[in-house]
DSSP file (Angstrom, degrees, kcal/mol; ACC not computed):
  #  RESIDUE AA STRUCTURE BP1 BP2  ACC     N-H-->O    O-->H-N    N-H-->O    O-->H-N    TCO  KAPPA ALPHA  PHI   PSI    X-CA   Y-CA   Z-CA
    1    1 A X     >        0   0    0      0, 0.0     4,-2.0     0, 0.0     0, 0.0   0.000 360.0 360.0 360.0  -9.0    2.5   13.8  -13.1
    2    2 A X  H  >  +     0   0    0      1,-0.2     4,-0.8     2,-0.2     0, 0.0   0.738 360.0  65.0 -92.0   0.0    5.6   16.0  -12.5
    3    3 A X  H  4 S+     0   0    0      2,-0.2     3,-0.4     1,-0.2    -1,-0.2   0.949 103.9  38.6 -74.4 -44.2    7.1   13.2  -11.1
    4    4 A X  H  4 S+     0   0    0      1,-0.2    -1,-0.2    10,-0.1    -2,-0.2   0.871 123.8  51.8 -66.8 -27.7    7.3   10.9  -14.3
    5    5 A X  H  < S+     0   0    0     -4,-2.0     2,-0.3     2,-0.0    -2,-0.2   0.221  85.5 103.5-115.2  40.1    8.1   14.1  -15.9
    6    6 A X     <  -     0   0    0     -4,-0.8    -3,-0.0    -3,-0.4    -4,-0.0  -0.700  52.0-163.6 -41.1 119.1   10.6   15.1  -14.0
    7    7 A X        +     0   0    0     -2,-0.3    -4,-0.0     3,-0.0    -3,-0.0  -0.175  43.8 126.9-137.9  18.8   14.3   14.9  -15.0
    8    8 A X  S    S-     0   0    0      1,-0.1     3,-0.2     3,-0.0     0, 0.0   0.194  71.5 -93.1 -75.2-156.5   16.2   15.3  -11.8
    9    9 A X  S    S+     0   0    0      1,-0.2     3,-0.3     2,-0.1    -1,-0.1   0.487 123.9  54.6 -82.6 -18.7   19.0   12.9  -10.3
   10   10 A X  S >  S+     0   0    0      1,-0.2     3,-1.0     2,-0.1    -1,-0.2   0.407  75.9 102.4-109.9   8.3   16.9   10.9   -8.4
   11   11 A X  G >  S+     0   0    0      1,-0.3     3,-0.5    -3,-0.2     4,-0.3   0.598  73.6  67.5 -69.3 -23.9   14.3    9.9  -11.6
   12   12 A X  G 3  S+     0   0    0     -3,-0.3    -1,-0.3     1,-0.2    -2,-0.1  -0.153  92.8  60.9 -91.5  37.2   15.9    6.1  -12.0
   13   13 A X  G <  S+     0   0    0     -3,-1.0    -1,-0.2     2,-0.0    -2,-0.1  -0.067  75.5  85.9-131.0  46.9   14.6    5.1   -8.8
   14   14 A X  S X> S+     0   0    0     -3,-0.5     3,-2.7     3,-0.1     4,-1.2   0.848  92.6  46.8 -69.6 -69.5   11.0    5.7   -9.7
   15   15 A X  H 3> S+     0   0    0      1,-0.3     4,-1.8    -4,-0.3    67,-0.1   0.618 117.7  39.7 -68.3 -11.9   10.7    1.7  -11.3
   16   16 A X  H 3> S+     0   0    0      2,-0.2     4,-0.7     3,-0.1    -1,-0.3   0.449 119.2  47.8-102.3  18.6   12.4   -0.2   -8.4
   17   17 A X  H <> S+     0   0    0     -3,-2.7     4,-3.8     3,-0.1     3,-0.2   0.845 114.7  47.9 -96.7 -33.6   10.6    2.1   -5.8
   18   18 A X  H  X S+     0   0    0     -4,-1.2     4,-1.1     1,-0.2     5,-0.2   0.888 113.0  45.6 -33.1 -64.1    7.5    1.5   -7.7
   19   19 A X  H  X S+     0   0    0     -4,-1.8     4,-0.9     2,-0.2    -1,-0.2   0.600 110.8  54.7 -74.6  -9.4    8.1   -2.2   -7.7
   20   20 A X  H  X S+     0   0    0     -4,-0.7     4,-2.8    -3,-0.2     5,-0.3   0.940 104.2  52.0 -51.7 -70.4    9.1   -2.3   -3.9
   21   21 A X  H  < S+     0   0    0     -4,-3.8     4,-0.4     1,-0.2    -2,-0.2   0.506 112.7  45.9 -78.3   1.4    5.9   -0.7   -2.7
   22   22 A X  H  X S+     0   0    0     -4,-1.1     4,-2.0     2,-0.1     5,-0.4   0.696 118.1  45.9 -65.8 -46.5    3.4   -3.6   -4.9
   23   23 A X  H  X S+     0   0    0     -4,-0.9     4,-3.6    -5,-0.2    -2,-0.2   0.986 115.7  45.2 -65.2 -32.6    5.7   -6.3   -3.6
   24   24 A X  H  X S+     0   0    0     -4,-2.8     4,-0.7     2,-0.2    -1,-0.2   0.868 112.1  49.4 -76.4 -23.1    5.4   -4.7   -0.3
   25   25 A X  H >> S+     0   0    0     -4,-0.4     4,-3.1    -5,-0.3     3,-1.9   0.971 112.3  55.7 -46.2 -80.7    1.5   -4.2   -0.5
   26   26 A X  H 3X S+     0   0    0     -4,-2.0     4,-3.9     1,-0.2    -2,-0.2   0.874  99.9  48.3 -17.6 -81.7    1.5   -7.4   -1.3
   27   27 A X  H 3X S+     0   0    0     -4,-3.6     4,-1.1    -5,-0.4    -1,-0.2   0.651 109.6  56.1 -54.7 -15.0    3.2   -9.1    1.3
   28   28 A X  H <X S+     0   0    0     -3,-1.9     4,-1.7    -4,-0.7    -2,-0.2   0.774 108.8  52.2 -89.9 -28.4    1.1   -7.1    3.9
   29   29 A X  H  X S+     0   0    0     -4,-3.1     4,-1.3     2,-0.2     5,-0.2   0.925 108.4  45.5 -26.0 -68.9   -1.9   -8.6    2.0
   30   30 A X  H >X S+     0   0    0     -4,-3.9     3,-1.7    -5,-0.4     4,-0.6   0.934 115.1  50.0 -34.7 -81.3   -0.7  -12.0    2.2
   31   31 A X  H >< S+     0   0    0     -4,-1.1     3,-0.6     1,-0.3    -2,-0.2   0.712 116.4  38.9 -19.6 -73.6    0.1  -11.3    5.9
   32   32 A X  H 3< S+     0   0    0     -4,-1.7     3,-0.5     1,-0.2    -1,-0.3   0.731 115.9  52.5 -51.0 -37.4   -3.7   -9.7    6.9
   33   33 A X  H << S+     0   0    0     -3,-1.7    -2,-0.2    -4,-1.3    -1,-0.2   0.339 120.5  31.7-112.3   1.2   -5.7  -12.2    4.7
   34   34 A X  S << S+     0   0    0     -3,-0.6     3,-0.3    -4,-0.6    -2,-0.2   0.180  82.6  99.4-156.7  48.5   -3.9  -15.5    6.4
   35   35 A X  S    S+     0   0    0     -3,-0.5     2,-0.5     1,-0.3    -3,-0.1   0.748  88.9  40.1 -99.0  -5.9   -3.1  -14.8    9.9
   36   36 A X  S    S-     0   0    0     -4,-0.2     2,-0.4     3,-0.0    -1,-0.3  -0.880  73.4-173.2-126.6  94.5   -6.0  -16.5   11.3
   37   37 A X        -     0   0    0     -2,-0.5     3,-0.1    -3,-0.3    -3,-0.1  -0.925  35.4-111.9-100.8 146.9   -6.6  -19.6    9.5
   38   38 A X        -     0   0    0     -2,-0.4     2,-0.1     1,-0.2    -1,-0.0   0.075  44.1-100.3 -67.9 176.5   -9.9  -21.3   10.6
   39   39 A X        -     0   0    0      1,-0.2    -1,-0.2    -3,-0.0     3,-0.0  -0.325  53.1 -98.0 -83.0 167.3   -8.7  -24.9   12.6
   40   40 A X        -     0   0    0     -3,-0.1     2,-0.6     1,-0.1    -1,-0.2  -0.232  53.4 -73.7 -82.9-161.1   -9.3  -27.9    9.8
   41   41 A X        -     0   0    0      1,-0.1     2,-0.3    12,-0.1     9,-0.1  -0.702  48.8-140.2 -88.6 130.2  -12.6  -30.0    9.9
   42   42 A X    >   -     0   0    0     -2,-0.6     3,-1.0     1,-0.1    -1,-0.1  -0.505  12.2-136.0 -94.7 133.5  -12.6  -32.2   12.5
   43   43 A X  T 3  S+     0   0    0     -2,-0.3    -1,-0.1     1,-0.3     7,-0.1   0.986 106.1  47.6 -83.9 -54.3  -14.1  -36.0   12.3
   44   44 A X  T 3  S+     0   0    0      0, 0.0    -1,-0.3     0, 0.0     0, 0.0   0.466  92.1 103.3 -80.2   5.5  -16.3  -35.8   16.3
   45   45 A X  S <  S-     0   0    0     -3,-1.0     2,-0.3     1,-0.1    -4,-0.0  -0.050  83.3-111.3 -78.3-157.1  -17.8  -32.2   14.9
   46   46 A X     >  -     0   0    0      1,-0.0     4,-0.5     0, 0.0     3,-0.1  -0.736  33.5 -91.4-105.7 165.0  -21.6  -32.6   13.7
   47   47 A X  H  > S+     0   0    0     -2,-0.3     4,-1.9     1,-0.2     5,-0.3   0.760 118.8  49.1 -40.3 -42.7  -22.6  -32.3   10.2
   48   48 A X  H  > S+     0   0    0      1,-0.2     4,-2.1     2,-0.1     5,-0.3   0.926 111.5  55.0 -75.8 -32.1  -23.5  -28.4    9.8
   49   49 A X  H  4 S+     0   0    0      3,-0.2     4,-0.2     2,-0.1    -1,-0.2   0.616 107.9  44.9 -89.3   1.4  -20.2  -27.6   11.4
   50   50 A X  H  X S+     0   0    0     -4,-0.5     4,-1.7     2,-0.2     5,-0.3   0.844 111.1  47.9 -72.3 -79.1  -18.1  -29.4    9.2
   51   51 A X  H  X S+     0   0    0     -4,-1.9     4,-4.2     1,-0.2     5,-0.2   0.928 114.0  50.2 -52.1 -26.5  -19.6  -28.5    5.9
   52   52 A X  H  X S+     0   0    0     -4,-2.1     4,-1.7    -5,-0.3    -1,-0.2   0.979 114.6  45.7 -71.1 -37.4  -19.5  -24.7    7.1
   53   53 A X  H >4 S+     0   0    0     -5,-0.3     3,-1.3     1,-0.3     5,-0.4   0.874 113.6  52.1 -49.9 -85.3  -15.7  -25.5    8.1
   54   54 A X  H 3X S+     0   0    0     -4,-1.7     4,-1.4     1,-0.3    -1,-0.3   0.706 109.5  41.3  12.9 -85.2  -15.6  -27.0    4.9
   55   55 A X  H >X S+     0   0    0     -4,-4.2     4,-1.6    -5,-0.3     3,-1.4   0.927 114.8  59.9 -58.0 -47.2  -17.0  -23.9    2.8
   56   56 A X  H XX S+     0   0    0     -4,-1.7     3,-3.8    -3,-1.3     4,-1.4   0.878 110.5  40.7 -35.9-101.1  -14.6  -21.7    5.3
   57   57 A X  H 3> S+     0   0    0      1,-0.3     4,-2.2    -4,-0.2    -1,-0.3   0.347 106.7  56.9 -28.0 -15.6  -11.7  -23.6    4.0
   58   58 A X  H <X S+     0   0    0     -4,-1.4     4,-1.2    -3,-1.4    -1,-0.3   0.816 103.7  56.3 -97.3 -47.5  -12.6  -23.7    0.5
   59   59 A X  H XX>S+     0   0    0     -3,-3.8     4,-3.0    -4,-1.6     3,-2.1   0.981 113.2  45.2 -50.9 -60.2  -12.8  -19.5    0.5
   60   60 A X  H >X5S+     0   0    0     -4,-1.4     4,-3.9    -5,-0.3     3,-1.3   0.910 103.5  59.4 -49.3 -63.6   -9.2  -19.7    1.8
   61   61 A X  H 3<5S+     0   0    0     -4,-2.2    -1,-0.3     1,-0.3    -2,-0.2   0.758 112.1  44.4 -20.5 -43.4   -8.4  -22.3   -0.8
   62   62 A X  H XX5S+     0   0    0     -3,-2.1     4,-2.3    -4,-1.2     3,-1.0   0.817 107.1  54.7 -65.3 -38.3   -9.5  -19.4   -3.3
   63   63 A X  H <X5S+     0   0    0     -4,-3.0     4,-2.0    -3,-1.3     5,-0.4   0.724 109.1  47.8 -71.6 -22.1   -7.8  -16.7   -1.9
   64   64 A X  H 3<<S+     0   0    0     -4,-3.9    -1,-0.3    -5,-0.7    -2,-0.1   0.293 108.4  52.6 -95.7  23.4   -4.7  -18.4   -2.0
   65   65 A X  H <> S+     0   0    0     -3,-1.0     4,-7.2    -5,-0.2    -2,-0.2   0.523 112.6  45.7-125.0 -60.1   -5.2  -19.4   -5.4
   66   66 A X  H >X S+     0   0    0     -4,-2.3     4,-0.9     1,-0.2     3,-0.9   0.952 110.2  60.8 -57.7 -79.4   -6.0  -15.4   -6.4
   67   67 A X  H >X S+     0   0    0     -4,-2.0     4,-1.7     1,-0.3     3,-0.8   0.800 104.3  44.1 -25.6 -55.5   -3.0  -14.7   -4.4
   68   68 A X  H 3> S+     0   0    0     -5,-0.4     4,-4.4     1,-0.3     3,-0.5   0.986 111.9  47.5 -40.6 -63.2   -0.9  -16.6   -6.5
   69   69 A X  H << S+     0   0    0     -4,-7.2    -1,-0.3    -3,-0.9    -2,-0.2   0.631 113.1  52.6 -76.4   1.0   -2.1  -15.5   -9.9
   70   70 A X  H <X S+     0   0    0     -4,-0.9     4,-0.6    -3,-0.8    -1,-0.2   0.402 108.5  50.1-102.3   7.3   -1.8  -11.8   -8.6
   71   71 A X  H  X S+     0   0    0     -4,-1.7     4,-3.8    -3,-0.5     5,-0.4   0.856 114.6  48.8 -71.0 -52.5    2.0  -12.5   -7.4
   72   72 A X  H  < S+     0   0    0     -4,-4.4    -2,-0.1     2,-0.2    -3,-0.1   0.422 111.3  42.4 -68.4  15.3    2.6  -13.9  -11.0
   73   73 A X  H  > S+     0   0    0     -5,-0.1     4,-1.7     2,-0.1     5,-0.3   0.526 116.9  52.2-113.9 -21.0    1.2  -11.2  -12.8
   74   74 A X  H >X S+     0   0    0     -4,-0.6     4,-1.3     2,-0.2     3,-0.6   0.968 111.7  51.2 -58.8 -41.6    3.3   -8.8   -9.9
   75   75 A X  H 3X S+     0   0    0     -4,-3.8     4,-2.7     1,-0.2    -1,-0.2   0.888 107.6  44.9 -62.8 -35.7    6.3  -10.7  -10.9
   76   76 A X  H 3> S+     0   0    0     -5,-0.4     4,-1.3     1,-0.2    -1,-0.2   0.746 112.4  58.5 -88.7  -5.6    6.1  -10.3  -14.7
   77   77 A X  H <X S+     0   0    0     -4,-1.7     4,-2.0    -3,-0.6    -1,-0.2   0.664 107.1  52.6 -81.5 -26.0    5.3   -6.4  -13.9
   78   78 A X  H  X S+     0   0    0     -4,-1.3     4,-2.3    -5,-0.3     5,-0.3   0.989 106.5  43.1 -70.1 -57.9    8.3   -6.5  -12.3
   79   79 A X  H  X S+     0   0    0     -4,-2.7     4,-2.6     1,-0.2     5,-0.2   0.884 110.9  54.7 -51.2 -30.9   10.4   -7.7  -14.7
   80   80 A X  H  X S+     0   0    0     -4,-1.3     4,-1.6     1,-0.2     5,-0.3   0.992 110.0  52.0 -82.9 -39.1    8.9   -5.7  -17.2
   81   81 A X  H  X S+     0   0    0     -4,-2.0     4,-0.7     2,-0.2     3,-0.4   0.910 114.7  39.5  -4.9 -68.1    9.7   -2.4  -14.9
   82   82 A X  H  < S+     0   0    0     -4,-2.3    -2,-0.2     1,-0.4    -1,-0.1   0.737 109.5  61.5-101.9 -19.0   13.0   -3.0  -14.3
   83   83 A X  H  < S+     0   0    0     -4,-2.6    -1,-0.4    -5,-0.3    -2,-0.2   0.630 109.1  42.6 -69.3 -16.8   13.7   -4.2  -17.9
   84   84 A X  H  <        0   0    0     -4,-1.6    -2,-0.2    -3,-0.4    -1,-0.2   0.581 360.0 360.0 -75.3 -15.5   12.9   -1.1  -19.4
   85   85 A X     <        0   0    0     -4,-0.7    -2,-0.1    -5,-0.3    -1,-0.1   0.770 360.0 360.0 -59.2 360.0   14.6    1.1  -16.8
């Protein structure tokens, strides 16, 4: 807490260090949750290994979906950061 209430020289680079280290969290998130995407589904596989490929793909399909809507609610936290500094 003494940091927000803190009054030193260096106290206007709390909101952009703040809003560095979520975008940078972020982007190592991104990075960790899609460095191995599974191969796509394949026409010669068999039935069971398709639809799991399938369901595989479909998770990613989500995650990248959540990813999205949690960069655009990091983006409008940004602005509103750095518009109040």
């Amino acid at each position: 807490m003494s940091l927000f209430a803190a009054s030193g020289s260096l106290g206007h680079l709390l909101e952009p260090a703040l809003v560095l280290t979520l975008w940078g969290m972020m982007l190592f998130s991104f990075i960790q949750l899609f460095q191995n995407i599974p191969p796509p589904v394949l026409p010669h596989d068999d039935f069971l290994t398709r639809l799991g490929t399938r369901f595989i793909l479909a998770g990613y399909t989500i995650l990248a979906f959540l990813v999205l809507v949690v960069t655009c609610i990091l983006l409008w936290m940004s602005f509103r950061l750095i518009n109040l500094a």
